[in-house]
VOBA-1610 file (N, C-alpha, C; in pm, whole numbers, padded with zeros to 5 digits, always signed):
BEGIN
Unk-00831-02327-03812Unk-00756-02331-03688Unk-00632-02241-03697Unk-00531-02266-03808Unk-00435-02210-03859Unk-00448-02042-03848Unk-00536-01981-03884Unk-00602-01852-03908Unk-00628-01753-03787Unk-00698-01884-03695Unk-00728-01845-03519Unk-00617-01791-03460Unk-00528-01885-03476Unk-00403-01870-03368Unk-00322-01773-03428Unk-00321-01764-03531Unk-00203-01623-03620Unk-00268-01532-03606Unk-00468-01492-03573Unk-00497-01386-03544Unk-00473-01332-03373Unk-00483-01406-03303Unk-00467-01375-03181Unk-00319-01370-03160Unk-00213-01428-03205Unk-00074-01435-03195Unk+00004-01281-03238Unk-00074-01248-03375Unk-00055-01107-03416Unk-00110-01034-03380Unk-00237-01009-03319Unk-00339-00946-03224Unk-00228-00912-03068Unk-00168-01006-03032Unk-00138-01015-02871Unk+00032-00959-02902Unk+00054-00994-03038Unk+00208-00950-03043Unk+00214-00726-03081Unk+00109-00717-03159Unk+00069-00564-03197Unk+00055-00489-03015Unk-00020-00606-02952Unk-00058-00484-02800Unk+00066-00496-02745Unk+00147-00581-02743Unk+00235-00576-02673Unk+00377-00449-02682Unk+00379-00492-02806Unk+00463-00356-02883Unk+00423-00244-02833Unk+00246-00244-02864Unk+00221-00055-02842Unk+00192-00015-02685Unk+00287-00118-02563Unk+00286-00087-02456Unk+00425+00017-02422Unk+00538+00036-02511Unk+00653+00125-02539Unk+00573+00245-02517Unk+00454+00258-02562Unk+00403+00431-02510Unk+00358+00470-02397Unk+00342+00350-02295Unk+00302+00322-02165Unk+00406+00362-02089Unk+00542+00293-02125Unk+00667+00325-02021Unk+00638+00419-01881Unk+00637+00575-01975Unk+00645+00675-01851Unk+00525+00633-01729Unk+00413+00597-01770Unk+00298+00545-01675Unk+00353+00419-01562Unk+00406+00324-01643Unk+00462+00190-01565Unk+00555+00269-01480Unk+00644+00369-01487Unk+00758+00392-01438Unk+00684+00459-01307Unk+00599+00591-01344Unk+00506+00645-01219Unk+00432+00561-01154Unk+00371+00447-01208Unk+00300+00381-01096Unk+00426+00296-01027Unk+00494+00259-01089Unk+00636+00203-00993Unk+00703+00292-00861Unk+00715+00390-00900Unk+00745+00499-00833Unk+00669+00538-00699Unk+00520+00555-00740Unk+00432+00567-00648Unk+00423+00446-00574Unk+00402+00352-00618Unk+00441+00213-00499Unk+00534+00215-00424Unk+00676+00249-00476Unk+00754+00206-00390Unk+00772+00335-00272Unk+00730+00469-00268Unk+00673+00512-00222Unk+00592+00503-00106Unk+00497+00440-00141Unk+00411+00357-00034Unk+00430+00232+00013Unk+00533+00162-00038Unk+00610+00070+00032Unk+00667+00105+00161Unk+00768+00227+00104Unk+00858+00309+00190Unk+00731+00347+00332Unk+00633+00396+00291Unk+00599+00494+00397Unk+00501+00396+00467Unk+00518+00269+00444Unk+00445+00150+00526Unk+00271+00156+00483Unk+00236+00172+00384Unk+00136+00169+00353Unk+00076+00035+00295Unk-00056+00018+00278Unk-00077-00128+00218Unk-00137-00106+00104Unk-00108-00222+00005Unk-00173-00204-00146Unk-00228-00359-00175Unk-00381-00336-00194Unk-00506-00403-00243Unk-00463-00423-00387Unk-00541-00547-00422Unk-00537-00594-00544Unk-00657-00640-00583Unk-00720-00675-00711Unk-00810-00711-00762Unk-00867-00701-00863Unk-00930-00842-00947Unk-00994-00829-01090Unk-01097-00938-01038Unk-01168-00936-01152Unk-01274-01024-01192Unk-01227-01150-01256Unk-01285-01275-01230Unk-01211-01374-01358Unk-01093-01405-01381Unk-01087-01378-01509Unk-00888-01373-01540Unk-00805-01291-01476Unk-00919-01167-01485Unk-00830-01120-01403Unk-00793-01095-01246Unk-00850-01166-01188Unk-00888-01217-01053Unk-00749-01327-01055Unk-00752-01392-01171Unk-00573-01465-01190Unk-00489-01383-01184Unk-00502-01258-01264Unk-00356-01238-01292Unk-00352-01136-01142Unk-00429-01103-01079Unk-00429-01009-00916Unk-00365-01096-00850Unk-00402-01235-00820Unk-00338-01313-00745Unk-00226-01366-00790Unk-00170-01379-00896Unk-00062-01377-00967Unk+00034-01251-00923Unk-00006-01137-00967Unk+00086-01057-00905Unk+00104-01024-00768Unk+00006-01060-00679Unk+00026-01046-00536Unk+00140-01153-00486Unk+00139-01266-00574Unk+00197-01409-00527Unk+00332-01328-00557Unk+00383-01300-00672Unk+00507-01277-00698Unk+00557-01198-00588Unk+00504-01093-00557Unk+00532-00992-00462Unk+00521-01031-00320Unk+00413-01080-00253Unk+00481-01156-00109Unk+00566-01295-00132Unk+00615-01307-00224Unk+00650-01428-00216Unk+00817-01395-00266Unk+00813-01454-00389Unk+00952-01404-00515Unk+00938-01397-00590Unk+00998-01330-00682Unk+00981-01320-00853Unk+01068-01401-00901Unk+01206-01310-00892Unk+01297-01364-00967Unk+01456-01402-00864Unk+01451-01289-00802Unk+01569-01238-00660Unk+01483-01373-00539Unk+01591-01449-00540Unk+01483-01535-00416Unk+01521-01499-00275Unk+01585-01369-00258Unk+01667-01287-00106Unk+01559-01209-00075Unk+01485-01134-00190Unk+01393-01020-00164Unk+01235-01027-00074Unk+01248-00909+00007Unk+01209-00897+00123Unk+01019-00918+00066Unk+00929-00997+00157Unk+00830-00951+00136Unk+00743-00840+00105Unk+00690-00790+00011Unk+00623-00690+00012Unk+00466-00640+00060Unk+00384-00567+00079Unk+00280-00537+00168Unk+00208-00524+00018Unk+00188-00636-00048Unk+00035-00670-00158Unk-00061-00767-00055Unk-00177-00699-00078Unk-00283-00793-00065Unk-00393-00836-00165Unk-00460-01003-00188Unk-00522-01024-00223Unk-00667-00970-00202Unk-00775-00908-00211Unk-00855-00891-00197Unk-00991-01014-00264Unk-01092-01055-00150Unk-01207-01166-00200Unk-01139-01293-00183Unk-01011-01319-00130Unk-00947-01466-00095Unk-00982-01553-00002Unk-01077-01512+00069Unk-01154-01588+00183Unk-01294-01656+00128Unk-01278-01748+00026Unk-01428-01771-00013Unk-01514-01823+00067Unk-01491-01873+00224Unk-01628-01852+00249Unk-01693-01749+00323Unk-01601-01645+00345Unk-01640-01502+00358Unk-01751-01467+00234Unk-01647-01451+00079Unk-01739-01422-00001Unk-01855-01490-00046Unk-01874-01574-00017Unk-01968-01738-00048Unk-02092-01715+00036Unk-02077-01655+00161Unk-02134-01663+00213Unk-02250-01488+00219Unk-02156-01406+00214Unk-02189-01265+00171Unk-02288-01288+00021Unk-02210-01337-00034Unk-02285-01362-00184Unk-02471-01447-00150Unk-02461-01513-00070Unk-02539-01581-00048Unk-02646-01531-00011Unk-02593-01449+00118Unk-02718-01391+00190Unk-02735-01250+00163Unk-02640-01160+00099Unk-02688-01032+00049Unk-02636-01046-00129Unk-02537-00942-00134Unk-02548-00934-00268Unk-02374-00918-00352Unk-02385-01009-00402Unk-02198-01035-00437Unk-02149-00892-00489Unk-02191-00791-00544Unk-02162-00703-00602Unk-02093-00600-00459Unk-02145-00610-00342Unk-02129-00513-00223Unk-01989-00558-00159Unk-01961-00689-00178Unk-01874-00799-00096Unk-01766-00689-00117Unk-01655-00647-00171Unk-01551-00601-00214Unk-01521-00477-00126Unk-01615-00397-00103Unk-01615-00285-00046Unk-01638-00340+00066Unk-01739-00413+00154Unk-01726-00442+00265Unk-01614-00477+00316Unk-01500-00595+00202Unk-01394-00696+00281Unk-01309-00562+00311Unk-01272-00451+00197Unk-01199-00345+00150Unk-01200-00272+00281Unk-01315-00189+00369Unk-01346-00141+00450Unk-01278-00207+00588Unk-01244-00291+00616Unk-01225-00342+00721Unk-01042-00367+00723Unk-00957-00309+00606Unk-00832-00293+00628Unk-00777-00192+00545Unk-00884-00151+00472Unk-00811-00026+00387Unk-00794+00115+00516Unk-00719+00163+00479Unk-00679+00289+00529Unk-00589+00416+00462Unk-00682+00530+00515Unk-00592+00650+00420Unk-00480+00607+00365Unk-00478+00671+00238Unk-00309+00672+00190Unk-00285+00504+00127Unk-00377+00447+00176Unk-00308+00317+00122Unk-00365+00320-00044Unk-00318+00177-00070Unk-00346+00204-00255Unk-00436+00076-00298Unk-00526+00088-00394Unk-00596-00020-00457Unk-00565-00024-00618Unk-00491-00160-00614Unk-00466-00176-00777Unk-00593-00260-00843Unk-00645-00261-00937Unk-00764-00281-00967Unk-00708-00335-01159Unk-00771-00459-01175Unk-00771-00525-01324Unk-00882-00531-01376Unk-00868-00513-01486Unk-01054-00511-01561Unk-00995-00518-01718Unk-01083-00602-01782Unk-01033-00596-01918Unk-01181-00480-01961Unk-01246-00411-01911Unk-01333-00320-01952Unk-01355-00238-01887Unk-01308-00246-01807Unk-01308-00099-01684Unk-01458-00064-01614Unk-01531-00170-01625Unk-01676-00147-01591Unk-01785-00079-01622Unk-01939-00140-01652Unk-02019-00018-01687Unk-02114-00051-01618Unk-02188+00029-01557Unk-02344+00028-01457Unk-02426-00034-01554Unk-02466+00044-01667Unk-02580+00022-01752Unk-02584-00130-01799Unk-02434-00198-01825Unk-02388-00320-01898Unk-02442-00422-01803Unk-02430-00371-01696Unk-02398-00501-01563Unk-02255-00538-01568Unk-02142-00461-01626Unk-02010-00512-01648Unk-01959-00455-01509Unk-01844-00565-01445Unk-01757-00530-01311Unk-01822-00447-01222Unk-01956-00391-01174Unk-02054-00323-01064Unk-01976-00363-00941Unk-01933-00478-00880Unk-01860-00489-00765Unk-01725-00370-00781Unk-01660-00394-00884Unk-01524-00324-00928Unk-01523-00169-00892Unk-01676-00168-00952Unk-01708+00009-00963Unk-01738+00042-00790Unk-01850-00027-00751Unk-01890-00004-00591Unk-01752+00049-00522Unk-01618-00080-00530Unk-01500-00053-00472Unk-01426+00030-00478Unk-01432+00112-00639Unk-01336+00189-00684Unk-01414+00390-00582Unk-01548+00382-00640Unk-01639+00490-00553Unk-01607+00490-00421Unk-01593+00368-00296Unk-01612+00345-00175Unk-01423+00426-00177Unk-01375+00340-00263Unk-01207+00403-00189Unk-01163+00574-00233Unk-01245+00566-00372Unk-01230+00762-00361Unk-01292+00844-00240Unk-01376+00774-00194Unk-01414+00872-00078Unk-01355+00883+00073Unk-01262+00758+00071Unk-01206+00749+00199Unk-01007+00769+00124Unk-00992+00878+00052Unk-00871+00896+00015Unk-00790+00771-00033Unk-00764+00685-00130Unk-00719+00577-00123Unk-00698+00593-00282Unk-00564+00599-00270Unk-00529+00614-00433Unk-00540+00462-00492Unk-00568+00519-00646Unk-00693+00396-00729Unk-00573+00384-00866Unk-00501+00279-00868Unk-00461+00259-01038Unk-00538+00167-01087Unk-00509+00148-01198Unk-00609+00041-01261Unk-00544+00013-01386Unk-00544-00124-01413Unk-00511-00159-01563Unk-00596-00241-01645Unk-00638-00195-01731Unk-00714-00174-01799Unk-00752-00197-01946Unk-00899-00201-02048Unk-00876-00233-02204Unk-01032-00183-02205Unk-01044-00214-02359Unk-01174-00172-02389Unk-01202+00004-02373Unk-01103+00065-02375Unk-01140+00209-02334Unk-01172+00239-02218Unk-01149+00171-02115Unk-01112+00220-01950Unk-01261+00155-01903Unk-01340+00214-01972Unk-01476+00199-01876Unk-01490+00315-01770Unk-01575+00274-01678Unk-01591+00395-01556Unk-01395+00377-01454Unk-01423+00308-01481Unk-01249+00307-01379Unk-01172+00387-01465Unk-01138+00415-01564Unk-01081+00533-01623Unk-01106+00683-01566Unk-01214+00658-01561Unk-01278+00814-01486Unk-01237+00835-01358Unk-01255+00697-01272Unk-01252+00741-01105Unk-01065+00717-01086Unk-00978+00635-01109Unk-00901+00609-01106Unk-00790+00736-01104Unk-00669+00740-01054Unk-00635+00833-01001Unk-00497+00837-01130Unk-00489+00708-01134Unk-00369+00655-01289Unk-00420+00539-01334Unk-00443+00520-01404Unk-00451+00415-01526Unk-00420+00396-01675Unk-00366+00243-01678Unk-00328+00209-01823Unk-00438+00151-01901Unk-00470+00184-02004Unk-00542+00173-02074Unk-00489+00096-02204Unk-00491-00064-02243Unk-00445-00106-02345Unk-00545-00127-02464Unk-00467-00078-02556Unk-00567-00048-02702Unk-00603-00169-02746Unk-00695-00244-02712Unk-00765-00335-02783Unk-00869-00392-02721Unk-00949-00453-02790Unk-01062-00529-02774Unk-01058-00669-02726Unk-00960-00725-02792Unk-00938-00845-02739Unk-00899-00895-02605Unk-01005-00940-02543Unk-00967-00975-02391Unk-00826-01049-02354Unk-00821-01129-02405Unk-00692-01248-02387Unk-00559-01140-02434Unk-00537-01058-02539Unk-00409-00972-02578Unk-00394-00865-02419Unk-00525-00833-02409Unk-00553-00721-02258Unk-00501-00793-02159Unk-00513-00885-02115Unk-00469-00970-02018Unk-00279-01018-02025Unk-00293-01040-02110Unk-00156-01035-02154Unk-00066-00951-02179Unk-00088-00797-02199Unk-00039-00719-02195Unk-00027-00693-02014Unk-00128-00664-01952Unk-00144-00652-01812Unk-00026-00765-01735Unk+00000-00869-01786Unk+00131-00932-01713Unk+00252-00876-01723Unk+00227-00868-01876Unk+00381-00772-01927Unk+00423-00681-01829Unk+00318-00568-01805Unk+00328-00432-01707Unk+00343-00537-01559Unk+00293-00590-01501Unk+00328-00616-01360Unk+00419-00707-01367Unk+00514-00821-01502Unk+00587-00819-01471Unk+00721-00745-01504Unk+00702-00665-01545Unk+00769-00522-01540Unk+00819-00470-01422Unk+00679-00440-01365Unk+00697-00368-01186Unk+00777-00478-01113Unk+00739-00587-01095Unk+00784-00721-01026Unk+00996-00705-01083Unk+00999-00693-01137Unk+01166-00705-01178Unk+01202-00585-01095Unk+01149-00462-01128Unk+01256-00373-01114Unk+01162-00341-00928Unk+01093-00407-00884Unk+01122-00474-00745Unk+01266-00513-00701Unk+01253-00638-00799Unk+01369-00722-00761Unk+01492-00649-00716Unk+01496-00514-00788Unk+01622-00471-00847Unk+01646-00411-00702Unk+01548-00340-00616Unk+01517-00235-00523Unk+01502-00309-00387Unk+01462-00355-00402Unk+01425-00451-00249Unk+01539-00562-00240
//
């Protein structure tokens, strides 16, 4: 037991450290948000799973509060929060399409899709295929794509317009690093809004 928790503890404490080489990235995707804050644009969110937590996690902080309890709502959206939209899509066609359909019906030029994946997706795997459908559907209708990311990006590395890529394998350190960075962005919100 003893062994478990000191490997994942030193596992999750190593990714965290080697996010210091990330900075300039966190700072540009900060930048570019607030950006599209400014110019009234809307920004999509979304993971799979956990990370389907930590999307709605960071959307919560951001229309809601972080830390500043004065600061103005911001224009995050949850994406797949209507389950019996998706429940029902899932049902009668095919859960993998759902994302791009809900996506289609409020995305618009210029706006932005932040995207979580602890593997960045693979066709061949059957890994995140909804993720990928969404990420293809918004490159073609102009819609800048970040993504944060592990496992070596996956296909969202490729299509993605910026993405962080955290060095490890371990899902749970990936996930945890991925809070670090949004709550990163989320403060120096605070600071701006």
């Amino acid at each position: 037991m003893k062994n478990s928790i000191s490997k994942h503890y030193n596992e999750s404490l190593k990714v965290i450290t080697s996010l210091g080489t990330e900075l300039p990235k966190i700072e540009k995707i900060s930048e570019i948000l607030v950006n599209k804050i400014k110019s009234k644009k809307n920004i999509f969110v979304y993971g799979n799973g956990g990370s389907y937590a930590d999307s709605s996690h960071f959307v919560g902080e951001l229309t809601s509060t972080y830390l500043r309890k004065n600061r103005k709502a911001l224009p995050f959206f949850l994406l797949s929060s209507n389950l019996a939209a998706l429940t029902a899509w899932s049902n009668d066609f095919e859960f993998e399409d759902y994302l791009k359909r809900e996506f289609s019906i409020f995305a618009k030029k210029s706006d932005v899709l932040i995207l979580f994946s602890t593997s960045g997706g693979n066709i061949k795997r059957r890994q995140s295929v909804n993720l990928i459908k969404l990420a293809k559907y918004a490159k073609k209708k102009n819609i800048f794509i970040i993504s944060f990311l592990g496992k070596g990006g996956g296909f969202l590395k490729k299509i993605s317009n910026l993405s962080i890529d955290i060095k490890s394998q371990n899902t749970g350190s990936i996930q945890e690093a991925h809070k670090v960075i949004m709550h990163s962005i989320c403060s120096y919100f605070d600071e701006l809004f």
